[in-house]
N, C-alpha and C positions, 0 to 999 in steps of 0.2 A: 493478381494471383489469389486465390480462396483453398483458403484449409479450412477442414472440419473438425473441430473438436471432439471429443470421446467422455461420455458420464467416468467419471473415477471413481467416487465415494459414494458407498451405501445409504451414509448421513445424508440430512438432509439438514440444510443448514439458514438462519429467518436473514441474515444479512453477512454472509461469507464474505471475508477481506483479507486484504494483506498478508499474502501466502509470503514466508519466507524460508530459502535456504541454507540451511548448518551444514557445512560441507564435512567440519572437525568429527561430528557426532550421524552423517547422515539421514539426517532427521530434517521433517518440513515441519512447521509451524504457521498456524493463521490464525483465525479469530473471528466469532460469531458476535457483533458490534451488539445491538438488541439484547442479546442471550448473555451478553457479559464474559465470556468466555474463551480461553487461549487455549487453543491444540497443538499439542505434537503427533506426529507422523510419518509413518514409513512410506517411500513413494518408490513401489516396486513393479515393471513393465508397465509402467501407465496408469496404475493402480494406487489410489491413496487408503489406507488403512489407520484411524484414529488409533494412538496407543496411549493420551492420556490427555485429562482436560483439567486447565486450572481456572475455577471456577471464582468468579470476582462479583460484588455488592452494589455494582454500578454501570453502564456503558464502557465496554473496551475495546477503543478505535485503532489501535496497532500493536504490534508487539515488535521486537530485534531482541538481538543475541550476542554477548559478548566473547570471546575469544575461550573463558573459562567455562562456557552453560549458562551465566548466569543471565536472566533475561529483564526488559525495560519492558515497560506493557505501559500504555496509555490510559487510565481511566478514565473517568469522565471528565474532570479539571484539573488532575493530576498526575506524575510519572512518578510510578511507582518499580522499585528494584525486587526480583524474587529472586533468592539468595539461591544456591545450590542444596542448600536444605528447606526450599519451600518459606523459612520465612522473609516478609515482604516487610519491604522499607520504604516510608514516601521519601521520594528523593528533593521532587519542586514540584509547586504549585503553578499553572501555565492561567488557567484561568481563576478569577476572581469568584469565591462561591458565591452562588445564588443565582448566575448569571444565566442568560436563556440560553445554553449554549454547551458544546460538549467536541472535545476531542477526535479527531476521524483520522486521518492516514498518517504514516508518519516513514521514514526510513532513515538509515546511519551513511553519514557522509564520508569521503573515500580516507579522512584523518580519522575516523570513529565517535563524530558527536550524533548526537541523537536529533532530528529534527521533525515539528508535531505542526501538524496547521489543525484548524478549528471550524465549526458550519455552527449556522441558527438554526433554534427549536423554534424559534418565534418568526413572525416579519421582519423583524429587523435584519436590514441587510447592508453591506458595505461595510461589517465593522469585525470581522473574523480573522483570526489570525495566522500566523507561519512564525513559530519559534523554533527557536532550537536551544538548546543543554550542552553547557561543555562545563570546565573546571569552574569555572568566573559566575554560574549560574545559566539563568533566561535571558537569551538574547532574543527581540521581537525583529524579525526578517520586513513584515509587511504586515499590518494591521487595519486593512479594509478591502480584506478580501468576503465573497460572499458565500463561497462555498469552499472551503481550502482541500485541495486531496493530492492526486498522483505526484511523488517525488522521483524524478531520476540525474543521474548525474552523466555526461558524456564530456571528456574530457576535462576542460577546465569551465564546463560551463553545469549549471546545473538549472531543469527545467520543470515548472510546477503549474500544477492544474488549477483553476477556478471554474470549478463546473458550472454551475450555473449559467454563467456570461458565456461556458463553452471555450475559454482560454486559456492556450498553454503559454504561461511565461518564459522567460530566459533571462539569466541573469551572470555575469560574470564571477566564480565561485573560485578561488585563493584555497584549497583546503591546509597546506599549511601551515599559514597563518590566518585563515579564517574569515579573512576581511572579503566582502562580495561587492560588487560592482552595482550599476542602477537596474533595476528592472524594466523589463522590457517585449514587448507582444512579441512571441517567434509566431504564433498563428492562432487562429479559431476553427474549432469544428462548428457547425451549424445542424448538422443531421443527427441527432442524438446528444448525448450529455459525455463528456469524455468524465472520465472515471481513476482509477489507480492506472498507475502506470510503472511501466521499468527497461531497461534500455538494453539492448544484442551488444556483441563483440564488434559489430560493425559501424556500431552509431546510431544506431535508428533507435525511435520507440516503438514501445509498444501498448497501446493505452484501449483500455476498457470500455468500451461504449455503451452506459447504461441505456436502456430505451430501443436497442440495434441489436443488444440477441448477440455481439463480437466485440472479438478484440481488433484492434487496427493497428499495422506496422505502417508508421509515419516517417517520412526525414526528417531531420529537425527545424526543417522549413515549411515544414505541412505536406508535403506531395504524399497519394497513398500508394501505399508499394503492395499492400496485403491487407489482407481478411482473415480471422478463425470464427469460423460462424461456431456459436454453440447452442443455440434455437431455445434458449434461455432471455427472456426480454431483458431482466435484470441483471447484466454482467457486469460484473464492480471491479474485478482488479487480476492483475499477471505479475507471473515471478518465472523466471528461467530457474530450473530446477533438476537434480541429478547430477551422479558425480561426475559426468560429463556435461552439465550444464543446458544440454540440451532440450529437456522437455521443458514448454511450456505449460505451468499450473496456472489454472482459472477460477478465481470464485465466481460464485450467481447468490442470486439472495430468491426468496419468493415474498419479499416485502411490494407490498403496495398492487400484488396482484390479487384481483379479486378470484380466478380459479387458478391454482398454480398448476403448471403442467409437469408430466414425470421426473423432468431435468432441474427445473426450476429450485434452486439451493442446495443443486450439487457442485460439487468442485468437475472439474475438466483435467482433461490433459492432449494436447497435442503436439505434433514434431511437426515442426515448420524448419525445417533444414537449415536454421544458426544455430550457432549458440550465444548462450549470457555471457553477463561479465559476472566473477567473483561478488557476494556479495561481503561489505566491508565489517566487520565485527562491530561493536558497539565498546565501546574504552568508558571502562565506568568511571575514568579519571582517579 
C-alpha cells in the first residue's frame, strides 16, 4: 500500500527531527539538529504552524515532554531540563566532552525515563551509544553502536535503529522495573538508511528512510506493509500525532543535498488509516 505525504510547514528546516506529541497542551514539538533549535506547534488539518522556538548554543538531537510542560532537550553531550519558566538546568552529562561525537534521537519509555543514543562526527565507528536517565543517573543500554537513532517501544519489547548497518534491534524491555533483556537483530533494511522511527496501535513501525524520499510501515519482523512517499530524499523521522492520534508528522532535512527541492526541510503530514499509541510523558524523577 503507498500513501502520499502533504508539505505542512512554510519553514523550511537544515535537519528536522523527532516531531513529538503533547496531547495535555495540544501542541507538537521537534527540533532543527544543526540550527540548535526546539519548536512548538499547533498541528491544525494537516497544517503545522511554528508558535515558538527555544533557541540552544549547541547541536539538539531530541527533545520530550513531561506531564507538567516541562521539557528534556538533548544537547550536544548533555540532557538539559527547561523549567516552565524558560530556565534551563543541566540534568547529566551522556557524553564525555571533547569527544567526536554528539547526541541524535531519543524518546521516553512507557515508565517515563528519558532514553538518548549517540552517532560519529569523525571515522570512528562501533563506539556510539544508547543511554538512558532515570532516578539512579546514566544507565549505558549498548555502547558500540555506530549510528544510534529511531526508538519505539511495542509492547514489552522495545526496538532501536543503527542506521548505518541498516539495523533494527529488539530487545526485551521490563518498563517497571527497568531491567531489559539481550539484544537482538529483529531485521535489516538494506535499500536506504532507516532513520527515526515510532510504532501504530497495532504493532507495527513506522520508520523513516533516509535516502528513499519515505517513511515505511514495517511488522516487527521486517515484512513491508506500507509506504508515505514524501518526494523529499532526506526523510529523518515520524510521530502519530493529533488529538486523535491519527496524523502522521514527518520531518525532511535539506542536509547533504546539493540543489534542495521545494519539499526538501519541510515537515509532512499524512492519514494513513491507524492510529498511534499515546505518547508516554517524560517523569523528571
Amino acid at each position: 500500500m503507498k500513501f502520499h505525504a502533504s508539505p505542512a510547514s512554510a519553514e523550511v528546516y537544515s535537519l528536522g527531527e523527532g516531531p513529538v506529541w503533547d496531547a495535555a497542551r495540544r501542541r507538537l514539538l521537534w527540533v532543527d539538529i544543526v540550527a540548535g533549535a526546539v519548536y512548538e506547534g499547533v498541528l491544525d488539518d494537516g497544517t503545522v504552524t511554528a508558535t515558538r522556538r527555544h533557541a540552544f548554543d549547541s547541536t539538539v538531537g531530541a527533545v520530550a515532554v513531561a506531564a507538567d510542560g516541562q521539557l528534556i532537550v538533548a544537547e550536544k553531550e548533555t540532557l538539559t531540563r527547561v523549567g516552565l519558566d524558560g530556565r534551563r538546568t543541566e540534568l547529566a552529562r551522556v557524553l564525555e566532552p571533547g569527544r567526536r561525537s554528539r547526541l541524535n534521537d531519543g524518546a521516553v519509555d512507557p515508565a517515563g525515563r528519558f532514553l538518548i543514543g549517540s552517532l560519529a562526527q569523525d571515522d570512528r565507528h562501533g563506539q556510539e551509544v544508547l543511554a538512558r536517565l532515570d532516578e539512579t543517573g546514566v544507565t549505558y543500554l549498548d555502547t558500540d553502536l555506530v549510528l544510534s537513532n529511531g526508538l519505539a517501544w511495542v509492547g514489552d519489547r522495545l526496538y532501536s535503529v543503527d542506521t548505518v548497518p541498516g539495523t533494527i534491534w529488539v530487545r526485551d524491555y521490563d518498563a517497571a522495573g527497568g531491567t531489559t533483556g539481550p539484544r537482538r537483530e529483529a531485521f535489516t533494511i538494506t535499500d536506504g538508511k532507516p532513520d527515526g522511527m515510532c510504532a501504530d496501535a497495532d504493532g507495527n513501525l513506522w520508520i523513516a528512510n533516509w535516502g528513499r524520499g519515505r517513511v515505511e510501515c514495517r511488522t516487527p519482523t521486517g515484512e513491508l506493509l506500507a509506504t508515505v512517499e514524501t518526494g523529499a530524499p532526506h526523510t529523518s523521522s515520524a510521530a502519530f500525532a493529533g488529538p486523535d492520534l491519527d496524523t502522521l508528522v514527518i520531518t525532511t532535512s535539506t542536509q547533504g543535498l546539493a540543489e534542495p527541492g521545494p519539499g526538501d526541510g519541510r515537515l509532512f503530514t499524512a492519514n494513513v488509516g491507524v492510529r498511534g499509541l499515546p505518547t508516554p510523558y517524560w517523569n523528571p524523577f
